[in-house]
C-alpha positions in Angstrom: 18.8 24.0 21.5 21.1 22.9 24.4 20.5 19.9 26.6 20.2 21.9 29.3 17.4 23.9 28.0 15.2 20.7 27.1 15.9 19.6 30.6 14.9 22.3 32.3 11.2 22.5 29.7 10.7 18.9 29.9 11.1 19.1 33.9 8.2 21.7 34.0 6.2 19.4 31.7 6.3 16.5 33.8 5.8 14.6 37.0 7.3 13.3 40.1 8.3 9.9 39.5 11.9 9.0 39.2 13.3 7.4 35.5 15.5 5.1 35.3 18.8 5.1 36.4 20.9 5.4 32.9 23.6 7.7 32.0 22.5 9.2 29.2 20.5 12.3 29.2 18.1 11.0 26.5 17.0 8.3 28.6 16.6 10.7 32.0 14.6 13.0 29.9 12.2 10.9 28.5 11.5 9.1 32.1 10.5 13.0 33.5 8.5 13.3 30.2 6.7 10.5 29.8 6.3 8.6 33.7 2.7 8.6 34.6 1.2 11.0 36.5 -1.7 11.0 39.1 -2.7 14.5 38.1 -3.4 14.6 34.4 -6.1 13.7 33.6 -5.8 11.4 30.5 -3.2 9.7 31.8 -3.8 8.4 35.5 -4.9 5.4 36.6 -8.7 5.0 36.2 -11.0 3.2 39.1 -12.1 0.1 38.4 -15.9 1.4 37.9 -16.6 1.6 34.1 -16.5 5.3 33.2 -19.0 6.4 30.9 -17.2 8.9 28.1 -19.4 10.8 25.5 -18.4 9.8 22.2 -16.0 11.9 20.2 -18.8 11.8 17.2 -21.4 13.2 20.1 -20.7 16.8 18.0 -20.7 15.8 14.9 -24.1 14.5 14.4 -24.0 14.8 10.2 -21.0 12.6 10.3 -21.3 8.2 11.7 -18.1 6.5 11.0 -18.0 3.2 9.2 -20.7 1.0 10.4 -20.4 -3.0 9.8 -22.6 -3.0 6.8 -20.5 -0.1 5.3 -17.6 -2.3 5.7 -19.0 -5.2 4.2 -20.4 -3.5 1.0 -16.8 -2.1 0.4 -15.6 -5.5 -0.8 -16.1 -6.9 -4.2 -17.3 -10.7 -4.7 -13.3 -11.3 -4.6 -13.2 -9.6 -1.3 -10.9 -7.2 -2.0 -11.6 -3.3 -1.3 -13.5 -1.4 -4.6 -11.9 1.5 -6.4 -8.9 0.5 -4.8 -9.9 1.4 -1.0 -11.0 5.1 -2.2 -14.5 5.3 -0.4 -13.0 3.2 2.5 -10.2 6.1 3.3 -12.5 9.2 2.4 -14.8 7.6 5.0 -12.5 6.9 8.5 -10.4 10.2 7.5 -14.1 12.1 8.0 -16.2 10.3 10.6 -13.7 7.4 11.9 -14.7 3.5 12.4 -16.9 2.0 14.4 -15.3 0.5 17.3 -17.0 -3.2 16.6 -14.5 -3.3 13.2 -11.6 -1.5 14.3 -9.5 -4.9 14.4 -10.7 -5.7 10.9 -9.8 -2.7 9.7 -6.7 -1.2 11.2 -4.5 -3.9 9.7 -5.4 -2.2 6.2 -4.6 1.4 7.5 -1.0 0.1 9.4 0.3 -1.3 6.0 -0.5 -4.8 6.9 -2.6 -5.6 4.6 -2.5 -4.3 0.7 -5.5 -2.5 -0.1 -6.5 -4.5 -3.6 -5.2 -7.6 -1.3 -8.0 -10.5 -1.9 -9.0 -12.5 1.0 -6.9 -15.8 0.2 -3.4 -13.7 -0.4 -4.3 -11.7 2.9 -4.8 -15.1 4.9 -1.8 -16.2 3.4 0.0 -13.3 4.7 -1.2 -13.7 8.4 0.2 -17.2 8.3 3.3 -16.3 7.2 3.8 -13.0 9.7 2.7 -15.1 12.8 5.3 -17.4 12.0 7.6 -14.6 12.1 6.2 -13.2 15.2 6.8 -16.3 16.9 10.5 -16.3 16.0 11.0 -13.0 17.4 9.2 -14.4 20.4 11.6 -17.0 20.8 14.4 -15.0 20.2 13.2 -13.0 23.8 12.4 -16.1 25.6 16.0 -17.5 24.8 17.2 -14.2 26.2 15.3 -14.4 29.4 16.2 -18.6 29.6 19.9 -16.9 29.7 19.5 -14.1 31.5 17.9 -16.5 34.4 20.7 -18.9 34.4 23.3 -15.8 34.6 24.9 -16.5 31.3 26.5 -13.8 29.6 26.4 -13.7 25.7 29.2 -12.1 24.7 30.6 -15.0 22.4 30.9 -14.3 18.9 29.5 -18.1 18.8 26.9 -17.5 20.9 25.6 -14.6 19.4 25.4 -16.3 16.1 23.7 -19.3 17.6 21.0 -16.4 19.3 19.8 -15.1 15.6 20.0 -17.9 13.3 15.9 -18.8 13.4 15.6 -14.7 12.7 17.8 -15.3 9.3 16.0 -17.8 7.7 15.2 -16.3 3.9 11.5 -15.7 4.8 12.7 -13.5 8.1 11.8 -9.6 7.7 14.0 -6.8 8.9 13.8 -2.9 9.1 17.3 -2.1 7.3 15.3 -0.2 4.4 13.5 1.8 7.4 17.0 2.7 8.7 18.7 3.0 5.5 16.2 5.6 4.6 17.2 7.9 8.1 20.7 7.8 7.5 20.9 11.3 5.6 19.8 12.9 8.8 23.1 13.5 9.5 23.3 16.4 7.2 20.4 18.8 8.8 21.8 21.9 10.3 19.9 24.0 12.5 20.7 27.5 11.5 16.9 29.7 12.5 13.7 28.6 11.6 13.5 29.2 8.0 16.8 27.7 7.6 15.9 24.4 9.6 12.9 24.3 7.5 14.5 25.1 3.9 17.2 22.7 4.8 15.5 19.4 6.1 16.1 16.1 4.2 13.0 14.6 4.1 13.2 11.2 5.4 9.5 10.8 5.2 9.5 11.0 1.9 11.8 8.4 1.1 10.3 6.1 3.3 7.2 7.0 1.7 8.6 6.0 -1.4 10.3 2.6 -0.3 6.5 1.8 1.4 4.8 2.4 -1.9 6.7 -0.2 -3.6 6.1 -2.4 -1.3 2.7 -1.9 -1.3 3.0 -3.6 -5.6 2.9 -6.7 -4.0 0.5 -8.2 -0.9 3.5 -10.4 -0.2 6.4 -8.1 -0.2 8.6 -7.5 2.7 11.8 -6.0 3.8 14.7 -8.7 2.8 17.1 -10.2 5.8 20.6 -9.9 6.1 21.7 -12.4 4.2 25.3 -12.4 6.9 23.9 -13.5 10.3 27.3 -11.2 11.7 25.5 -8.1 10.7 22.5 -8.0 12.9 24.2 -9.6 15.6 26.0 -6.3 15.8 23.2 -4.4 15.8 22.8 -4.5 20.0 24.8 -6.4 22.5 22.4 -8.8 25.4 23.2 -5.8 27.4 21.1 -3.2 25.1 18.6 -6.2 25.3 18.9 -6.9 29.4 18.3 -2.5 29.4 15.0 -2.7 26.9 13.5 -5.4 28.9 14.1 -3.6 32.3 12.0 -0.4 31.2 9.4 -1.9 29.5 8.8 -4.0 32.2 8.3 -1.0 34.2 6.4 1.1 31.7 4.5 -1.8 31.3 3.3 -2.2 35.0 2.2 1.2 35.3 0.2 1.6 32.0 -3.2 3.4 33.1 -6.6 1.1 32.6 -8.7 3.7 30.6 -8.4 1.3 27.5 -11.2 -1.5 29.7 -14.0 0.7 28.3 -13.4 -0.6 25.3 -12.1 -3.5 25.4 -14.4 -5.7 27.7 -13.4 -9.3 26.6 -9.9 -8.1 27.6 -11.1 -6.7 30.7 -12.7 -9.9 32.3 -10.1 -11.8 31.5 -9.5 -14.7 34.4 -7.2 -14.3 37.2 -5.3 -18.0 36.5 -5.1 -16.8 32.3 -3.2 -13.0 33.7 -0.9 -14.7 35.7 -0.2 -17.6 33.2 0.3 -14.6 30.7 2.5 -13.3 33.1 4.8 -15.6 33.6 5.5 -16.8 30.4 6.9 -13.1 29.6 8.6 -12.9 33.0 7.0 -10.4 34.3 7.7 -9.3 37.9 6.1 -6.8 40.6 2.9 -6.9 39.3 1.0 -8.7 42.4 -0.6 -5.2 43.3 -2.5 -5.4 40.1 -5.5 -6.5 38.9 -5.6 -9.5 36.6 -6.9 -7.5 33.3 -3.7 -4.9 34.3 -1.6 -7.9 34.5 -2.7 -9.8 31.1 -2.5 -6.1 29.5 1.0 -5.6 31.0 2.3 -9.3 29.9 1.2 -8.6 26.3 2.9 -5.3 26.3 5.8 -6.7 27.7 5.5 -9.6 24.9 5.3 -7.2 21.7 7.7 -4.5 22.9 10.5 -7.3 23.7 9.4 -8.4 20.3 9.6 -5.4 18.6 13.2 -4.2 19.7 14.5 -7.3 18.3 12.6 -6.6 15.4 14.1 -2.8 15.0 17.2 -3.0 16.8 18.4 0.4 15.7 15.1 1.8 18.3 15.2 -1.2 20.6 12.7 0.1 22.7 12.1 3.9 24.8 9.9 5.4 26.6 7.0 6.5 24.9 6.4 3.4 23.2 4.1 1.8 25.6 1.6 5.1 25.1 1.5 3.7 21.5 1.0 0.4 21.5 -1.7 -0.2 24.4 -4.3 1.1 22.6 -3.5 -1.4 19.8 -3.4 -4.4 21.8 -6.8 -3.2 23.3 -8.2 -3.7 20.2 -6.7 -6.1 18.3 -6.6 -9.6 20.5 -4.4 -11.4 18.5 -0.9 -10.5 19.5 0.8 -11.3 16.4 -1.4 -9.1 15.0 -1.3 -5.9 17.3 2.4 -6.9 16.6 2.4 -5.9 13.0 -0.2 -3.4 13.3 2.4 -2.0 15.4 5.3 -2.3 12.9 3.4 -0.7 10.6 2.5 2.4 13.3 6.1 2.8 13.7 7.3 2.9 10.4 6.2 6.8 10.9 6.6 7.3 14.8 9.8 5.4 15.0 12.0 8.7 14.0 10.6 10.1 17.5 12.3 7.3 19.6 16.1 7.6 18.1 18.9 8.8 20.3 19.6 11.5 18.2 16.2 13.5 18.3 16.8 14.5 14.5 13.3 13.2 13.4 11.6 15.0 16.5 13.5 18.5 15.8 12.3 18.3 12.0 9.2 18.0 13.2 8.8 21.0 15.9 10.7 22.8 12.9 7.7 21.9 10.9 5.0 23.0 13.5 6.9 26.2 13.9 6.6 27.1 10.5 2.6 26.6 10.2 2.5 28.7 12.7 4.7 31.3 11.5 3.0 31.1 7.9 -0.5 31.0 9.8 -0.1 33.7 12.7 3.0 35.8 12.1 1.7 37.7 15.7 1.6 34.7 17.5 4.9 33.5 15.8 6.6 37.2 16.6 5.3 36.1 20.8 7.1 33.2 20.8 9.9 34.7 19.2 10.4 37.0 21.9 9.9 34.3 24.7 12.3 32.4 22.7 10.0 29.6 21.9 9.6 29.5 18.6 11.3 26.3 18.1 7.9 25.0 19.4 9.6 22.3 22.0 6.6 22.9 24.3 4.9 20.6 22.0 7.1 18.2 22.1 5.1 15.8 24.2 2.4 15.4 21.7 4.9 15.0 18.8 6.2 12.2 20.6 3.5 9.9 21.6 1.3 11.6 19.0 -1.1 13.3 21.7 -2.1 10.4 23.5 -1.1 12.7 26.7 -3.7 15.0 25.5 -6.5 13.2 24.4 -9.3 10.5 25.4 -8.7 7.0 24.8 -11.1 7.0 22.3 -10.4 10.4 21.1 -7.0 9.6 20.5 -7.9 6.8 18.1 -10.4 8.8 15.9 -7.4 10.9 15.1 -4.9 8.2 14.7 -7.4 6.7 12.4 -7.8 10.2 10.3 -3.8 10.0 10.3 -3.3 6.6 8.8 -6.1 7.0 6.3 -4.2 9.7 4.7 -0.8 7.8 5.1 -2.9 5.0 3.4 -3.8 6.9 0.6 -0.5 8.1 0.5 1.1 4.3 0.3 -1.4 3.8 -2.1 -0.5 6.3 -4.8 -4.0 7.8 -4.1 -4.2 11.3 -6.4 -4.5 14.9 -4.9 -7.5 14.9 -6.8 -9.5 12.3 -5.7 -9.3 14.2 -2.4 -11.3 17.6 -3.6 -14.6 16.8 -2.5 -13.9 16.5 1.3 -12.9 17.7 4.3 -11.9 21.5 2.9 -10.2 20.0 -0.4 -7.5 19.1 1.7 -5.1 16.5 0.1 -3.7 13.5 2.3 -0.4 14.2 4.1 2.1 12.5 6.3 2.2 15.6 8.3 -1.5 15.4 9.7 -0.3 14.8 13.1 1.4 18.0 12.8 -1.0 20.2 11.1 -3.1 19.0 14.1 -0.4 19.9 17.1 -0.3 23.2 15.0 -3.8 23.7 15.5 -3.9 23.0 19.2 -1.6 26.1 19.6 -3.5 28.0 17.4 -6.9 27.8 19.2 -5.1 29.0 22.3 -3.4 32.1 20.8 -5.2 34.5 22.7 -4.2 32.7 26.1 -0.4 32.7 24.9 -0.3 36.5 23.8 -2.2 38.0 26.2 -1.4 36.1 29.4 1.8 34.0 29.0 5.3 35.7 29.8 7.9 32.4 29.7 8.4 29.3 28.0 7.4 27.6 31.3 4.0 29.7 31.1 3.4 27.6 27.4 4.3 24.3 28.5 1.9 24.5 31.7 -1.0 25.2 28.8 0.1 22.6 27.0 0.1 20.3 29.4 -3.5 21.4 30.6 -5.2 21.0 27.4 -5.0 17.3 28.3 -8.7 16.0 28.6 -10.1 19.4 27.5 -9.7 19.0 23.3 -12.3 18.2 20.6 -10.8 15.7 18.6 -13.0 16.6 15.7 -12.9 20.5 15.9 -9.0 20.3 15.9 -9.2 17.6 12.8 -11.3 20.2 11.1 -9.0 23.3 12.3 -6.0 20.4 11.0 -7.5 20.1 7.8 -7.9 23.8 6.8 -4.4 24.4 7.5 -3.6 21.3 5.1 -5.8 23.1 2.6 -4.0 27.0 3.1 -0.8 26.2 3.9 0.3 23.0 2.0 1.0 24.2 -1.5 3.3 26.5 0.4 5.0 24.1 2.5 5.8 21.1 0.3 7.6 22.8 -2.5 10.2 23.3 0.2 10.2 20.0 1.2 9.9 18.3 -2.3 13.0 20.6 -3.3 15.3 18.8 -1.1 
């Protein structure tokens, strides 16, 4: 697929605000993909009036998700999770969690947490990852000290001086995460099948590296023990470029999380702009003080996190993932490794080289080719069947497309299986739900698969471009039913795995 080509879909998928200025085309497309715009319907800027959404279990009367006292009786006297967190995953990936426990809980679905953790090694833990938070903190408030005074860190000296506190034998690092991406390199895109039959799987690895970590509560990703080798990683250029854009993402990130976040959303006008400051956030006197605290703690954890994963740094995109994290969790060194542990899957979407998003629109091509070889033969003959019109939704994991709300209850679905999948949780244990379909890291995918399969009819009978698709796409946002595509998802998991993985596993 040539550059041009994406450019020309992801202009048609987009809106009217300029991104910025930066020569590389990466960067320009994802500023037309993922700016804000005041038409769609998910992602403009709400009114201040409290909006009252139907609940994405309003359907699905049969199914509550995890209510308090379900959560509670989970634990053993020990406090840790019976059968080894079993019930607790069967339960979010079919009905969700109730919105009251979501901070408890996510930190056990993100990898935070081990799921036969007890209560004293988890509070252990916490202690020892805010302290590691706060180094990265300090690590971006030394940057913006420098960038104030107009120094310019170019020194080998300097640079070493910058990362010491982030070397320090108890520091974590994501070199196993970018180890583990490295064979990229060697996927060729041939046709479809090819792409497919072809594809290193990098999930898989990582899967593999997470699992072992998962033996131990305590264990995380060992430092460089050479403090030359991360400072090579970026320049304070890369770092001066990262803070730019996600100050500006971070400005313009909608309000629909307030709804569900109402501490956060009454938050004092004297507390937003103390927040504020301390990040060095600018051009944010148009907002309201709950935009501004929300924006300051964006602009807090993303700074953090592109320290943390220098390889990413940080891109557009990113924002859409985190704010409903930091809407529910309070604690920012917590949303921060709730984060860390979200993008030790989505981070393959935010590299330069768009490998880890081609395997996946490889991926959803095949389902659809294996599920609807009509539909597939259509887009074959509009020459779409490399499924980039989806690409939006593979990206920021249809947050574009979905309710606030909504887009949780799937996330959650999605990490319960990625859970289970850390976890070592058998196929079997699975049978007795949800179409006997087993856990997979692909859910997001099956899903997105799904979406164009409920609209098959549209696509074959009225759609005579590329362009035709990606206007379709982009109006299914605020017109899906989380749970009916879950349930669509989950069939296809069922049908079409066996057939899939064998490919994959063969690699």
């Amino acid at each position: 697929m040539t550059t041009l080509r994406r450019r020309q879909i992801s202009a048609s998928s987009s809106i009217n605000s300029p991104p910025p200025s930066s020569s590389s085309s990466w960067i320009q497309l994802r500023s037309v993909l993922f700016v804000l715009s005041s038409s769609s319907p998910v992602s403009c800027s709400y009114p201040s009036e409290k909006v009252h959404l139907k609940s994405p279990w309003s359907r699905r009367k049969k199914k509550t998700p995890l209510s308090p006292r379900q959560w509670r009786s989970l634990f053993t006297q020990d406090a840790k999770l019976r059968d080894g967190g079993l019930r607790f995953l069967r339960k979010v990936r079919s009905a969700g969690i109730d919105p009251t426990i979501r901070a408890e809980v996510w930190p056990f679905l993100l990898g935070v947490y081990n799921l036969n953790s007890s209560k004293e090694e988890r509070e252990t833990l916490r202690s020892k990852k805010r302290n590691e938070y706060e180094k990265l903190r300090k690590q971006c408030r030394q940057f913006l000290k420098l960038k104030e005074t107009g120094r310019v860190l170019y020194s080998h000296e300097d640079r070493l001086n910058l990362y010491q506190d982030l070397n320090s034998p108890d520091s974590e690092d994501v070199v196993s995460a970018r180890e583990s991406l490295s064979s990229e390199e060697m996927i060729s895109y041939f046709n479809s099948n090819d792409h497919f039959e072809n594809l290193h799987e990098e999930e898989q690895i990582s899967s593999d590296s997470e699992s072992s970590d998962d033996q131990e509560v305590n264990e995380i990703h060992p430092s460089p023990t050479n403090t030359e080798v991360r400072s090579e990683l970026y320049t304070p250029d890369d770092f001066a470029t990262w803070q730019r854009i996600i100050r500006l993402d971070a400005v313009r990130a909608n309000e629909e999380w307030t709804d569900y976040s109402p501490v956060q959303a009454t938050i004092s006008n004297e507390r937003a702009h103390r927040a504020a400051k301390a990040v060095g956030l600018k051009d944010y006197d148009q907002l309201e003080p709950f935009r501004i605290f929300h924006a300051a703690r964006l602009t807090a954890i993303l700074e953090a996190y592109a320290i943390y994963d220098p390889e990413i740094g940080y891109c557009q995109g990113m924002c859409d993932l985190l704010s409903p994290i930091i809407a529910v969790i309070t604690e920012d060194h917590d949303a921060f490794w709730c984060f860390v542990g979200f993008m030790k899957k989505a981070r393959h979407n935010f590299r330069l080289d768009e490998l880890g998003i081609m395997r996946q629109l490889v991926f959803v091509s095949r389902i659809i080719q294996l599920k609807d070889s009509h539909l597939y033969r259509h887009l074959e003959k509009l020459e779409a069947e490399d499924c980039f019109f989806v690409y939006r939704m593979v990206v920021v994991l249809f947050r574009r497309e979905l309710s606030f709300d909504q887009t949780i209850c799937l996330w959650e679905a999605m990490w319960a299986d990625q859970a289970a999948i850390r976890a070592g949780i058998g196929k079997s244990s699975w049978n007795k739900i949800r179409h006997r379909a087993p856990p997979t890291d692909d859910l997001l995918l099956y899903t997105i698969a799904a979406s164009v399969l409920q609209r098959r009819k549209q696509i074959i009978e009225r759609y005579k471009s590329m362009d035709d698709i990606v206007r379709e796409c982009n109006n299914m946002a605020g017109n899906l039913d989380v749970w009916k595509l879950l349930d669509h998802a989950h069939n296809l998991v069922a049908t079409l795995h066996d057939k899939i993985d064998p490919c994959r596993r063969a690699i």
